[in-house]
N, C-alpha and C positions, 0 to 999 in steps of 0.2 A: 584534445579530446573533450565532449562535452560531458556535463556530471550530473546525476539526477537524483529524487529520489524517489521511492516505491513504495505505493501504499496500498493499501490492498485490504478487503471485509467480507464477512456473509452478515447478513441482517439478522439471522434466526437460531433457534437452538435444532431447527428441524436441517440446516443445512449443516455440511462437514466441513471441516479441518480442506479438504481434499481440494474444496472450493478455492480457498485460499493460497493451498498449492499451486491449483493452475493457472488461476488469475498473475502470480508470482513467477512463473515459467513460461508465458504469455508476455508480459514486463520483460523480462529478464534475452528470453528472443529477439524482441525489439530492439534491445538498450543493446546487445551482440552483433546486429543487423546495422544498426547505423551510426555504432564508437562510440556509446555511450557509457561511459562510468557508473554503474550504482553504487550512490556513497553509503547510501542507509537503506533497510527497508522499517516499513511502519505494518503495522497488519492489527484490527481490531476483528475480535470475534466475539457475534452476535452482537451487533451493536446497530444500531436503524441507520438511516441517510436523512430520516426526518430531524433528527437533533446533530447540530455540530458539535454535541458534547458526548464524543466520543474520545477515551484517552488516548490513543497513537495518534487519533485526527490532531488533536489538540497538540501534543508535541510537536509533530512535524509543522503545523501552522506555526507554534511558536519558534522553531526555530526557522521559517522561511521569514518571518519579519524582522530578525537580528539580523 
């Protein structure tokens, strides 16, 4: 079985939680759909795509380069 992880954001204070949820149940379909393990999920809220310094980003980064 293959293994992955999930990550998943809304950029804004104007978008919801909810966002997050379906993005994650969306993921989580997929990874059901074709034997995929999710080992972790990551999820940052309100956080942009224009900076990579976002905290979950940066964990899960950190730990795909160990």
């Amino acid at each position: 079985m293959k293994t992955a992880y999930a990550y998943a954001r809304f950029s804004s204070d104007n978008q919801r939680e909810e966002s997050i949820d379906a993005q994650l149940r969306a993921i989580r379909e997929y990874c059901d759909r074709e034997d995929i393990h999710v080992l972790r999920v990551f999820k940052d809220e309100a956080q942009s795509a224009r900076t990579a310094k976002r905290p979950a980003f940066q964990e899960l980064f950190g730990l795909i380069k160990e």
